[in-house]
LOFIPA-55933 format. One record per residue (C-alpha): residue in one letter; x, y, z. Coordinates in steps of 0.001 Angstrom, whole numbers. Example, Ala and Ser with C-alpha at 12.3 -4.5 7.8 and 13.67 -1.06 7.14 Angstrom:
BEGIN
r=A | c1=12300 | c2=-4500 | c3=7800
r=S | c1=13670 | c2=-1060 | c3=7140
REM end
This chain:
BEGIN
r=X | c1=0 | c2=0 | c3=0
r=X | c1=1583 | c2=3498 | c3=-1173
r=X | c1=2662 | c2=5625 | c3=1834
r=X | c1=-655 | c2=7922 | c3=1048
r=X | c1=-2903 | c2=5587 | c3=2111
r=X | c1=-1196 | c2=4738 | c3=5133
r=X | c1=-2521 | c2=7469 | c3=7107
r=X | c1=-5300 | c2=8670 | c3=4821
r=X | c1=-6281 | c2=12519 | c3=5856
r=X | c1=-9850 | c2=11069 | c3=7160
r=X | c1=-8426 | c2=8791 | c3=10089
r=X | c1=-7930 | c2=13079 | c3=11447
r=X | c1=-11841 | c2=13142 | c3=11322
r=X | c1=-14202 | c2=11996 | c3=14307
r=X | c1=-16738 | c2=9040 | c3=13401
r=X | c1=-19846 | c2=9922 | c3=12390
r=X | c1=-22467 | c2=11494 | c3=15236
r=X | c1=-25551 | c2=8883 | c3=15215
r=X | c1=-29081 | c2=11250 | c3=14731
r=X | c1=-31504 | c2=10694 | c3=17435
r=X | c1=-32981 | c2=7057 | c3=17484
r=X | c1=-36475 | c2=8439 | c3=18256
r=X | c1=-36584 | c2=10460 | c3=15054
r=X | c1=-38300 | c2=8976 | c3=11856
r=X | c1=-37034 | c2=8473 | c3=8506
r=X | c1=-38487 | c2=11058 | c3=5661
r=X | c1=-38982 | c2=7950 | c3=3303
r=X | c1=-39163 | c2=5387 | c3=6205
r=X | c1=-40738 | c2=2446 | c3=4466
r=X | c1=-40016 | c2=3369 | c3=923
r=X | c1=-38383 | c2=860 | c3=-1235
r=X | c1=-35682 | c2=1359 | c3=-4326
r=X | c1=-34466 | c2=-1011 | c3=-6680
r=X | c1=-31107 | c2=289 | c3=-8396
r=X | c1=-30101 | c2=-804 | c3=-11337
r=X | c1=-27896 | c2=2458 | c3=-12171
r=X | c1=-24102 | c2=2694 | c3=-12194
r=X | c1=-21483 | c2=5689 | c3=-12741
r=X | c1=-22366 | c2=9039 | c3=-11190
r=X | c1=-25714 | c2=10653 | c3=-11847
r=X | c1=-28026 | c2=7568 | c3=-10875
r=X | c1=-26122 | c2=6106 | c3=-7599
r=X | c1=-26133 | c2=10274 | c3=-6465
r=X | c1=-29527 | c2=9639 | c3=-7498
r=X | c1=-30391 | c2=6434 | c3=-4817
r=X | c1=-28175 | c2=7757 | c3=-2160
r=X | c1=-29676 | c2=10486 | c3=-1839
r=X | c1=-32856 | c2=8761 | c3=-1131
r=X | c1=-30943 | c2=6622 | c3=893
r=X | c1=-30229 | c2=9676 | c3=2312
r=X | c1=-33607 | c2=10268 | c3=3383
r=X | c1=-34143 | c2=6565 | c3=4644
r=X | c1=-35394 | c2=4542 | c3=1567
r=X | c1=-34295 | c2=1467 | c3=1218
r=X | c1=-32009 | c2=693 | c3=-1390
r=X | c1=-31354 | c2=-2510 | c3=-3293
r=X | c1=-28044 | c2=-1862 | c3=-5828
r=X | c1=-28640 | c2=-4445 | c3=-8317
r=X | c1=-25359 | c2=-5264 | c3=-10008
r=X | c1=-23638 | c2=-7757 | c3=-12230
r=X | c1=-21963 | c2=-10388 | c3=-10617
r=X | c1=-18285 | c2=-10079 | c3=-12725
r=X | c1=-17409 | c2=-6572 | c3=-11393
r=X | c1=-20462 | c2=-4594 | c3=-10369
r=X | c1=-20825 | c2=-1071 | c3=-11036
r=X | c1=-17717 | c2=189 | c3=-12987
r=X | c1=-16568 | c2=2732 | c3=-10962
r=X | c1=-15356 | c2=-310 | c3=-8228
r=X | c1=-12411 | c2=-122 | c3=-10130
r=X | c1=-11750 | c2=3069 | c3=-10403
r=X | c1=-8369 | c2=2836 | c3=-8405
r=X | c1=-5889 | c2=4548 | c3=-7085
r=X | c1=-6475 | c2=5926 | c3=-4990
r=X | c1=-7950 | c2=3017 | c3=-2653
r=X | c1=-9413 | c2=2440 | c3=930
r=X | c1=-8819 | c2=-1767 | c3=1274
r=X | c1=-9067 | c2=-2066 | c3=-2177
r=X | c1=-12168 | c2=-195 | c3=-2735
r=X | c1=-12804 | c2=3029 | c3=-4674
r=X | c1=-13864 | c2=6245 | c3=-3069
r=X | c1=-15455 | c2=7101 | c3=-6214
r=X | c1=-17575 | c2=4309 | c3=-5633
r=X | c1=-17154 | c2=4557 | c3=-1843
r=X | c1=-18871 | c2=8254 | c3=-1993
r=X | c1=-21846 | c2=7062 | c3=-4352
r=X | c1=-23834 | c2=4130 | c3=-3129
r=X | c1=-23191 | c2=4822 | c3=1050
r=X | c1=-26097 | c2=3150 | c3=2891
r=X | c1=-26907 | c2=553 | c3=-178
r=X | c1=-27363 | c2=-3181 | c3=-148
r=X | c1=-25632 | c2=-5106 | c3=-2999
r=X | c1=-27380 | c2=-7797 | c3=-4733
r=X | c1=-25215 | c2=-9166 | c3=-7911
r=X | c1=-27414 | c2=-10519 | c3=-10500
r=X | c1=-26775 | c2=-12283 | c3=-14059
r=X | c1=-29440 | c2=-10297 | c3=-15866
r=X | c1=-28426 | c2=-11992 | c3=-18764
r=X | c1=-30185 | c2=-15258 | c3=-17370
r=X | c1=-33837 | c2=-15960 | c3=-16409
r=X | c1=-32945 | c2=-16882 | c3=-13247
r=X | c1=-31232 | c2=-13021 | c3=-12685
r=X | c1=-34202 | c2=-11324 | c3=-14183
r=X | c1=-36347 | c2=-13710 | c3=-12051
r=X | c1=-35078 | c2=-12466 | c3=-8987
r=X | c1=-35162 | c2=-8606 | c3=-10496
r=X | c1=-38371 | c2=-8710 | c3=-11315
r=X | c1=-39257 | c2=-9890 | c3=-7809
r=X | c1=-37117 | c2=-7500 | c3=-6234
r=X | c1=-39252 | c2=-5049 | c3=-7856
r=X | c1=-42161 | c2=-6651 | c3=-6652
r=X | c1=-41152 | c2=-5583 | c3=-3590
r=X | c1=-40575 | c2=-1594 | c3=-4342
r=X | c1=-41980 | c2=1532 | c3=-4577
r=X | c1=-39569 | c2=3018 | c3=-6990
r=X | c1=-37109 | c2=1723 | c3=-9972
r=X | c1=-34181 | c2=4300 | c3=-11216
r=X | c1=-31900 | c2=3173 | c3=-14078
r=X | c1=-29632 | c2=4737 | c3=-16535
r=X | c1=-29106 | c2=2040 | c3=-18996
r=X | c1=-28976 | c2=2909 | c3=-22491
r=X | c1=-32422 | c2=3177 | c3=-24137
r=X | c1=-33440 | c2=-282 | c3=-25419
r=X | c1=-31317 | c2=-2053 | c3=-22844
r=X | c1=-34082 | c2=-2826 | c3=-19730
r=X | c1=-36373 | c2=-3341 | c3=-22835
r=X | c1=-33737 | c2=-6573 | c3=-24368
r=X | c1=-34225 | c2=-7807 | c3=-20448
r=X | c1=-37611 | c2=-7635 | c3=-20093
r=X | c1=-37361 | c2=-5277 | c3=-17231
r=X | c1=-38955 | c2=-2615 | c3=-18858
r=X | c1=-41576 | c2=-89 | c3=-17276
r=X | c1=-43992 | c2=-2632 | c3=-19057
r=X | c1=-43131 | c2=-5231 | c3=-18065
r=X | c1=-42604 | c2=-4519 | c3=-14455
r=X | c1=-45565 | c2=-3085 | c3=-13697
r=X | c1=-47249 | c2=-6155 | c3=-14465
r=X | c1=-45097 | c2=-6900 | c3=-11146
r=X | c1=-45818 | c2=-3800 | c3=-9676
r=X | c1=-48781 | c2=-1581 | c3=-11168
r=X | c1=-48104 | c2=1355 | c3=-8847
r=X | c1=-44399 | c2=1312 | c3=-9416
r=X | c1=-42648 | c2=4256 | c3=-10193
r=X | c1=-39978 | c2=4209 | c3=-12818
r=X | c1=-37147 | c2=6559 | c3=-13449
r=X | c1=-34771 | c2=6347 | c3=-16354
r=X | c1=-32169 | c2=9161 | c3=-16589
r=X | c1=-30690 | c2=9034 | c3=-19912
r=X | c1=-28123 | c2=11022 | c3=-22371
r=X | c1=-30349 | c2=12332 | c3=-25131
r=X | c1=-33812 | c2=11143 | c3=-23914
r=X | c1=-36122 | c2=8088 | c3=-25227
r=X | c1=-37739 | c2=8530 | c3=-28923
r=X | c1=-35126 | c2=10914 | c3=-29889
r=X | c1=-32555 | c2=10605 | c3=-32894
r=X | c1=-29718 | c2=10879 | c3=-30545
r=X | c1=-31747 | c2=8161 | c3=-28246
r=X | c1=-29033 | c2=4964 | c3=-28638
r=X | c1=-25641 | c2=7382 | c3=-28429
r=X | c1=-23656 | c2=6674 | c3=-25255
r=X | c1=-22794 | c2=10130 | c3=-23685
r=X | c1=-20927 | c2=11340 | c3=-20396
r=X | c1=-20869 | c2=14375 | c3=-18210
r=X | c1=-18071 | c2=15822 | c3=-20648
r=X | c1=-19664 | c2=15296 | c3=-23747
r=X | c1=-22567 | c2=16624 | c3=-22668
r=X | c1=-20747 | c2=19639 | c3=-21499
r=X | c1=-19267 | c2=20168 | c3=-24711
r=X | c1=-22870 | c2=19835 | c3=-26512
r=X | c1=-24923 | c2=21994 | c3=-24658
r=X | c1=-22457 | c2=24986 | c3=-24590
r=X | c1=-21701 | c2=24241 | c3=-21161
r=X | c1=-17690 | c2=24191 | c3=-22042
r=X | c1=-18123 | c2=27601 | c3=-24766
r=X | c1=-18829 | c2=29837 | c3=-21396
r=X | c1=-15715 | c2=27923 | c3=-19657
r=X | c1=-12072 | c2=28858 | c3=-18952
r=X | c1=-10184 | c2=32147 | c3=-19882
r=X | c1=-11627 | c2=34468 | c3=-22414
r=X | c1=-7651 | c2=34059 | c3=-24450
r=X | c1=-7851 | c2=30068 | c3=-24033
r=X | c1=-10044 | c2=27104 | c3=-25139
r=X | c1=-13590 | c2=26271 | c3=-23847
r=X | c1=-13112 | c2=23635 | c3=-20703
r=X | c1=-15496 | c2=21028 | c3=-19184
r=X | c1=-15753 | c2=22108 | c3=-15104
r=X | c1=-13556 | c2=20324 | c3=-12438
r=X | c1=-16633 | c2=18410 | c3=-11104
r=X | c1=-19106 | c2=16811 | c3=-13130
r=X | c1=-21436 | c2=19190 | c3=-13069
r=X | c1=-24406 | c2=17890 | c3=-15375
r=X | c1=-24283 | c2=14241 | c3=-14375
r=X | c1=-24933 | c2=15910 | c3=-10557
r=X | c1=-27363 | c2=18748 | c3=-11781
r=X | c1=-28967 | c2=14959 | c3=-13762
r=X | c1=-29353 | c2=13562 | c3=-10225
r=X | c1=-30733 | c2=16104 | c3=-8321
r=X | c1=-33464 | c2=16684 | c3=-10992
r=X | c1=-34024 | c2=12911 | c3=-10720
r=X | c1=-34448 | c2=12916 | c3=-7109
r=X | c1=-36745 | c2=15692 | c3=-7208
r=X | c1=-38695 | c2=14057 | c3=-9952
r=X | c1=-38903 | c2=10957 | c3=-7675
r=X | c1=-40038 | c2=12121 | c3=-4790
r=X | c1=-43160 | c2=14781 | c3=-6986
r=X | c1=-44058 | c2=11242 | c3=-8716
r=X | c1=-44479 | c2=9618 | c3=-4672
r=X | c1=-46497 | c2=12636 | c3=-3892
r=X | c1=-48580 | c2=12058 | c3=-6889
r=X | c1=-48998 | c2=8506 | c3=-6697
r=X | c1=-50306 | c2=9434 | c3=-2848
r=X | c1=-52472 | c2=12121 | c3=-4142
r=X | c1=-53866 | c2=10190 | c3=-7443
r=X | c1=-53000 | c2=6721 | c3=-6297
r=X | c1=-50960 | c2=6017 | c3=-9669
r=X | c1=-47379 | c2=5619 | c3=-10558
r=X | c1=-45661 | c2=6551 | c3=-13675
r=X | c1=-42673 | c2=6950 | c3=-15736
r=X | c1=-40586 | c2=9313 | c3=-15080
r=X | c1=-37191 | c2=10695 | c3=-17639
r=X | c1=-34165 | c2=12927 | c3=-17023
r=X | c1=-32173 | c2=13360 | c3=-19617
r=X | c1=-28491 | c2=15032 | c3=-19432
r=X | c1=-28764 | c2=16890 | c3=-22195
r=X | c1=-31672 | c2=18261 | c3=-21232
r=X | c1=-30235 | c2=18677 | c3=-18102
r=X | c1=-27049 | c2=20743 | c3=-19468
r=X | c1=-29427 | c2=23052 | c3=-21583
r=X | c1=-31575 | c2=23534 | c3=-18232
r=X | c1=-28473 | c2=24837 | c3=-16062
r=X | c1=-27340 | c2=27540 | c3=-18546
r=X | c1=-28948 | c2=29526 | c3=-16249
r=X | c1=-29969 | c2=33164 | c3=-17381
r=X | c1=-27465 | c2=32861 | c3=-20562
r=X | c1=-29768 | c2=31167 | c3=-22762
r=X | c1=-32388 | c2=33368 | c3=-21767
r=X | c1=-29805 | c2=36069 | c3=-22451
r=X | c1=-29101 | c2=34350 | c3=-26052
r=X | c1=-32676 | c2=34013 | c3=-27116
r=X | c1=-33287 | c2=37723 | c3=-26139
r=X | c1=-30999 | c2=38572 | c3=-28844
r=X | c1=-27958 | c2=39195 | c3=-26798
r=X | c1=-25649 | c2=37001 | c3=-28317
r=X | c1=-23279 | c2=33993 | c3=-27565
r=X | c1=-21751 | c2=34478 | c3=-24341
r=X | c1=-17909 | c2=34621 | c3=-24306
r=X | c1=-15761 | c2=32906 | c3=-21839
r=X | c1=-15024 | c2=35889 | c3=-18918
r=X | c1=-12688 | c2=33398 | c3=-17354
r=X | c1=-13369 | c2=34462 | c3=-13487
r=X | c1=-14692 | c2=38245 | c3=-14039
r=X | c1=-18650 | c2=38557 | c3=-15109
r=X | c1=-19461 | c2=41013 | c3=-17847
r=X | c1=-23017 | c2=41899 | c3=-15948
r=X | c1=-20832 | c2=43190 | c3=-12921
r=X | c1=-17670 | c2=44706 | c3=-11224
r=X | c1=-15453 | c2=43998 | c3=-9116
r=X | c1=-15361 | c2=40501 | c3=-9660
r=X | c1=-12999 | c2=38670 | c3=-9980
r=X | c1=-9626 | c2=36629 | c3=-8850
r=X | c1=-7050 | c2=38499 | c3=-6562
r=X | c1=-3283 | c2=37459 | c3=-5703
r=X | c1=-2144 | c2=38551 | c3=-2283
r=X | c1=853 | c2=38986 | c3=-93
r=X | c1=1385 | c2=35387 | c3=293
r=X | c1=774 | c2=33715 | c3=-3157
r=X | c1=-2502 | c2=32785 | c3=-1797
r=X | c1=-5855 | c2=34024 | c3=-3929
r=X | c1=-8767 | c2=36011 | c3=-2806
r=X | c1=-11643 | c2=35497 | c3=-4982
r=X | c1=-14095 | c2=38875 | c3=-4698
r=X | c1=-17785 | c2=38798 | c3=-5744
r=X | c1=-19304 | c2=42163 | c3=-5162
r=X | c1=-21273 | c2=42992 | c3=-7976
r=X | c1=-24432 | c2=45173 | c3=-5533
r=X | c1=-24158 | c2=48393 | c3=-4922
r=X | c1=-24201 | c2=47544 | c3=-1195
r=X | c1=-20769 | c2=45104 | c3=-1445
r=X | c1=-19194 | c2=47682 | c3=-3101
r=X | c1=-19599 | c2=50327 | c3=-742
r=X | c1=-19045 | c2=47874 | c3=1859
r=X | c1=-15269 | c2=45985 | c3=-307
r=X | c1=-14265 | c2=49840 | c3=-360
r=X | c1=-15060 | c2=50977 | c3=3102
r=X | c1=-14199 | c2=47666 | c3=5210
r=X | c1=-11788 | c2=45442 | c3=3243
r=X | c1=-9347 | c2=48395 | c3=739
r=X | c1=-10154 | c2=50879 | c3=3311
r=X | c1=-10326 | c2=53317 | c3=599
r=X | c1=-13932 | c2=55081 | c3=1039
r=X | c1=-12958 | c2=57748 | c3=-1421
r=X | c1=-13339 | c2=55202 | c3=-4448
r=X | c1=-17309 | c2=54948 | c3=-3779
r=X | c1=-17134 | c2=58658 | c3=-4674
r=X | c1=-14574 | c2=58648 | c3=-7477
r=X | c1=-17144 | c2=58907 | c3=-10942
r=X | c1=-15306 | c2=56196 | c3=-12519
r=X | c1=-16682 | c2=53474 | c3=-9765
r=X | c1=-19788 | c2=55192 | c3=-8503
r=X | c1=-22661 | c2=52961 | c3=-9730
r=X | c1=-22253 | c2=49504 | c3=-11594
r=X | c1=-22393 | c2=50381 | c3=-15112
r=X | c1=-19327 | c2=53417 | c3=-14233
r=X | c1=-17320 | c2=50375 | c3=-12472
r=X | c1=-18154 | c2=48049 | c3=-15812
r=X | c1=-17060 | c2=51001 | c3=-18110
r=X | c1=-13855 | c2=51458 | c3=-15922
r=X | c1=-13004 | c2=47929 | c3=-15109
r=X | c1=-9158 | c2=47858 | c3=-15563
r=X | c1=-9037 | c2=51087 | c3=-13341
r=X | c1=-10578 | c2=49412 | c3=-10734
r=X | c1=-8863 | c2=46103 | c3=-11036
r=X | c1=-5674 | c2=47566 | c3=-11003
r=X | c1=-5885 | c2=49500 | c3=-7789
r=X | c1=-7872 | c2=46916 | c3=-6786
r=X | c1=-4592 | c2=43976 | c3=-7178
r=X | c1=-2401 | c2=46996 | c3=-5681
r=X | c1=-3808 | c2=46878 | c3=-2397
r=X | c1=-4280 | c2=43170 | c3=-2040
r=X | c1=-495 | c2=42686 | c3=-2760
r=X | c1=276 | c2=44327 | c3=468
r=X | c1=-1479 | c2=41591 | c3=2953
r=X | c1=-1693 | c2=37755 | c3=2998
r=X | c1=-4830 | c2=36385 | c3=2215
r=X | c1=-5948 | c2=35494 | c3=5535
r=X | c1=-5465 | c2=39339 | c3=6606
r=X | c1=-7789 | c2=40076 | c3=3929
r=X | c1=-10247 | c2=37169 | c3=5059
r=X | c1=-10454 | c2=38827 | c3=8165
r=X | c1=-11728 | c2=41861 | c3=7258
r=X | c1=-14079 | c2=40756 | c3=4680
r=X | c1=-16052 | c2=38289 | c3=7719
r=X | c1=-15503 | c2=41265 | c3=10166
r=X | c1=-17423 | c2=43599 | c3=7349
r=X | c1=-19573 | c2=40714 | c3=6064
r=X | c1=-17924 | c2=41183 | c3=2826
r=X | c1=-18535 | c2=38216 | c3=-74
r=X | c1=-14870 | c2=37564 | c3=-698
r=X | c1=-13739 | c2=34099 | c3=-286
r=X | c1=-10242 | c2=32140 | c3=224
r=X | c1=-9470 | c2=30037 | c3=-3030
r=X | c1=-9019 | c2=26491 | c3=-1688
r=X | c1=-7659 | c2=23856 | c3=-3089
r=X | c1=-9833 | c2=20917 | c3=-2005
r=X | c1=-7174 | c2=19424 | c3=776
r=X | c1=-8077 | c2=22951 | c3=2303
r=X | c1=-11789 | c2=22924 | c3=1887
r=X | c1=-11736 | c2=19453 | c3=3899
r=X | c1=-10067 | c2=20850 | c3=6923
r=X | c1=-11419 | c2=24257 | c3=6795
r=X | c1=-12778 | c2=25337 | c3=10169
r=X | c1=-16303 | c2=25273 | c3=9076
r=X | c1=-16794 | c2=21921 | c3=7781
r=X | c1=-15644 | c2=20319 | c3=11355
r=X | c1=-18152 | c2=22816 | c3=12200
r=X | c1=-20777 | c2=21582 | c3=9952
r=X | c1=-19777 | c2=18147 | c3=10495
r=X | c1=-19844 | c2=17158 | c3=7272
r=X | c1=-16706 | c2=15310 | c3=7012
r=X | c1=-16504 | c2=12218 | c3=9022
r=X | c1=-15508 | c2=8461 | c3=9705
r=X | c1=-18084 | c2=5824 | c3=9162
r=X | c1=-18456 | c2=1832 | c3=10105
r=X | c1=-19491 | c2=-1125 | c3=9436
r=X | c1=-20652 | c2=-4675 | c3=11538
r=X | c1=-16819 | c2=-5354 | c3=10887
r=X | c1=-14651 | c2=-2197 | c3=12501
r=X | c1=-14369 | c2=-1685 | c3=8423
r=X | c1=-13739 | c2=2718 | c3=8750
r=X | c1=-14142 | c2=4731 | c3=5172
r=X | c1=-14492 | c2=8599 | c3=4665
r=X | c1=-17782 | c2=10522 | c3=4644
r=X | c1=-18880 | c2=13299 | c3=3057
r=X | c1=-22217 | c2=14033 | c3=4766
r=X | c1=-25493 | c2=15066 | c3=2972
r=X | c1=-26223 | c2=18748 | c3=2960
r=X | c1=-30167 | c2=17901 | c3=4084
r=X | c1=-30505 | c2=18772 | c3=7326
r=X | c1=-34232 | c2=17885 | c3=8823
r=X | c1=-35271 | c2=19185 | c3=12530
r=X | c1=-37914 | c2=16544 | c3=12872
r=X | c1=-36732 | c2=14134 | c3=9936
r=X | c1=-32959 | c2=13747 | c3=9907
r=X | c1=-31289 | c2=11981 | c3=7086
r=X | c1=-29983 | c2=8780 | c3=8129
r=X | c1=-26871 | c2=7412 | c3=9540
r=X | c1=-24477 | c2=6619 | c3=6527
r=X | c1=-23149 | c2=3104 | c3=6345
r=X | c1=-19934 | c2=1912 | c3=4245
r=X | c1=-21125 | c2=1204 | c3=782
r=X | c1=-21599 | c2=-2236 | c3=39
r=X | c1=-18832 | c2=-5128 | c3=-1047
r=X | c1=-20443 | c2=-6425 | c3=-4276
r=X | c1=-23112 | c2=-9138 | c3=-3365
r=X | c1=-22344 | c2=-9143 | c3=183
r=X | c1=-26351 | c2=-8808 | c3=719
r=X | c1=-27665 | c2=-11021 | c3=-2123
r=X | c1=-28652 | c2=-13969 | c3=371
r=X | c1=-29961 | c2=-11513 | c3=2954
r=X | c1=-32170 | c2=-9549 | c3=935
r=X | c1=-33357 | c2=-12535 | c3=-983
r=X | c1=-34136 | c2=-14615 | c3=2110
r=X | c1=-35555 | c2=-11198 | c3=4426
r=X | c1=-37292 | c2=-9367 | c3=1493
r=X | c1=-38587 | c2=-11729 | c3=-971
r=X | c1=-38746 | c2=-14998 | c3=1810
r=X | c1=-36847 | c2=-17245 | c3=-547
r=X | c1=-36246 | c2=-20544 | c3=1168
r=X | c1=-33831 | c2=-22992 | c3=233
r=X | c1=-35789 | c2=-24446 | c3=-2776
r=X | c1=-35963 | c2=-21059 | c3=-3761
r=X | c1=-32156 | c2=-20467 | c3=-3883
r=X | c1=-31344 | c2=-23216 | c3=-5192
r=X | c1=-33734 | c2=-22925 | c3=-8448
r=X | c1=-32167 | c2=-19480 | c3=-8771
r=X | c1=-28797 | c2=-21003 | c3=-8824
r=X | c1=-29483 | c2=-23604 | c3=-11331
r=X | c1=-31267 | c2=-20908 | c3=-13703
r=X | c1=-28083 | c2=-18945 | c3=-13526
r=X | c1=-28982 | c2=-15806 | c3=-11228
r=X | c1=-25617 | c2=-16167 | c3=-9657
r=X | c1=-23824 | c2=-16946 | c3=-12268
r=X | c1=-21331 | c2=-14954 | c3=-14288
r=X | c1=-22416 | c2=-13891 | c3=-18136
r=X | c1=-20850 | c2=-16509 | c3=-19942
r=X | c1=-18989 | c2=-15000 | c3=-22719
r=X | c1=-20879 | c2=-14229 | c3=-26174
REM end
């Protein structure tokens, strides 16, 4: 094992606080059957494993989801991609190529309120797991499919990923330095922004099914997704303003905004495009009152007009301090300037021990992994306590036997119709 993951930086972190045991569950009693892998469906389920569903990761039996092996870096030979996904899950592995596999699938689902995937279109369909066909299982089920280009479109069987999607939604065009090339974001942003909007599709289609008494179909597609998150510049586009340029970290709508270098090589990044932060950067933080009277920088449009001016008195001043001088003055003024971390920082920052966010979790075993904690925070309802995500399979038997009440005879017909069996190779 390399010397980083000898000491991993979360063994510094306290285990996680349990939430009261008196307090119920916002989807106590919900069921979800998995069958999604990658990032935008497992941030999907855990974040209604999150809120206390019940989650059944349904994977295949060579491998499971692919991210397991995306390593280094490792925690006992498991991926913190993966680690950081499906927290709280239960792993069943599953031949879905064989009738036993989609036996047991199809009974799983049975047994649920709520089906996510983010197979290919066509691919459920070849299995006979489709919404058809498992709501002859499960008439009230609810069935979400997050896909690239959406079902019954011309794009519909193209494979696509958070980058590519990036790239065709325009995503990357307002990215990176206004001298350089467009660039795809640090984070996956769409395949999150994909989840999220599946979640909250989810949980309106529960609340319909208890208001109407139906379930449905529900579809997220990325693409749609990426086009949805432009935020006001495709508004700004179809008003007749234009493609937006890349602004690299200034904004064209406002000023002073923007990166800063200070004293110590460390970066100040300053968003005060009000009125009100700008009278409060100039009286508070550069001490320089007189520049909220200067005409060049007295309203907005003056400060956009005069930008350079501004910046470059602006990058004078900051020179003279180290960042955390000028991160003092900004909280003492209730300024919105903030310290440009790199993530290492952001994980040890002051506030997110305050915040508890970061944290060691456990299993039956003594098994520790890291834990980033959900930002949901419930006064009556509190999101529950995380649990290591699941070895592959380790809870095929258990949720078979518990859920479903296989027996023995059961088991073994599952076995012998392949269930637990690898794909044998085409």
């Amino acid at each position: 094992m390399s010397d980083q993951n000898t000491n991993p930086p979360f063994q510094s972190f306290p285990l996680h606080i349990p939430r009261p045991k008196d307090a119920p569950l916002p989807l106590a009693g919900v069921r979800v059957a998995d069958f999604t892998r990658y990032m935008a469906g497992p941030y999907c389920t855990q974040t209604l494993c999150d809120l206390g569903a019940e989650v059944i990761k349904i994977e295949a039996v060579e491998g499971g989801d692919e991210t397991r092996t995306f390593i280094p870096p490792e925690i006992d030979g498991e991926s913190p991609y993966f680690l950081g996904l499906n927290r709280g899950k239960r792993s069943v592995a599953l031949n879905l190529a064989s009738e036993g596999g989609r036996r047991v699938a199809r009974d799983i689902v049975a047994a649920c309120d709520i089906v996510v995937e983010n197979f290919s279109p066509g691919v459920m369909e070849r299995l006979g797991l489709s919404e058809p066909d498992l709501r002859k299982v499960r008439p009230d089920i609810i069935y979400c499919a997050i896909s690239g280009y959406g079902s019954g479109t011309s794009h519909a069987d193209q494979p696509g990923f958070d980058s590519v999607f990036q790239a065709e939604t325009g995503f990357m065009s307002m990215t990176g330095a206004s001298n350089g090339p467009p660039m795809r974001t640090g984070s996956p942003i769409i395949d999150i922004a994909s989840a999220m909007q599946a979640t909250t599709a989810i949980l309106a289609a529960l609340v319909a099914r208890h208001v109407h008494g139906d379930g449905q179909r529900v579809e997220v597609s990325m693409f749609d997704t990426g086009l949805a998150i432009l935020g006001y510049q495709s508004m700004n586009y179809l008003s007749g303003g234009g493609d937006p340029v890349r602004q690299g970290n200034e904004a064209a709508v406002a000023t002073p905004i923007g990166l800063f270098d200070t004293a110590d090589g460390g970066q100040l990044y300053v968003s005060c495009g009000s009125q009100r932060s700008w009278i409060a950067l100039a009286k508070h933080v550069l001490e320089r009152p007189d520049l909220v009277e200067d005409p060049r920088f007295s309203d907005n449009r003056r400060r956009n007009e005069n930008r350079l001016d501004l910046t470059e008195i602006m990058e004078r001043i900051f020179s003279g301090a180290p960042r955390d001088h000028w991160i003092g003055k900004a909280r003492a003024g209730r300024v919105p300037i903030g310290a440009v971390r790199t993530v290492g920082e952001a994980m040890e920052a002051t506030l997110t021990r305050e915040r508890g966010l970061v944290s060691r979790i456990e299993d039956a075993s003594g098994r520790q992994v890291p834990n980033i904690g959900s930002p949901l925070r419930f006064d009556r309802t509190p999101v529950a306590d995380p649990q290591p995500a699941p070895r592959l399979g380790a809870d095929t038997e258990p949720v078979l036997r518990t859920w479903l009440g296989y027996d023995d005879a059961c088991m073994e017909k599952a076995r012998r119709d392949g269930a637990f069996s690898p794909r044998k190779p085409k």
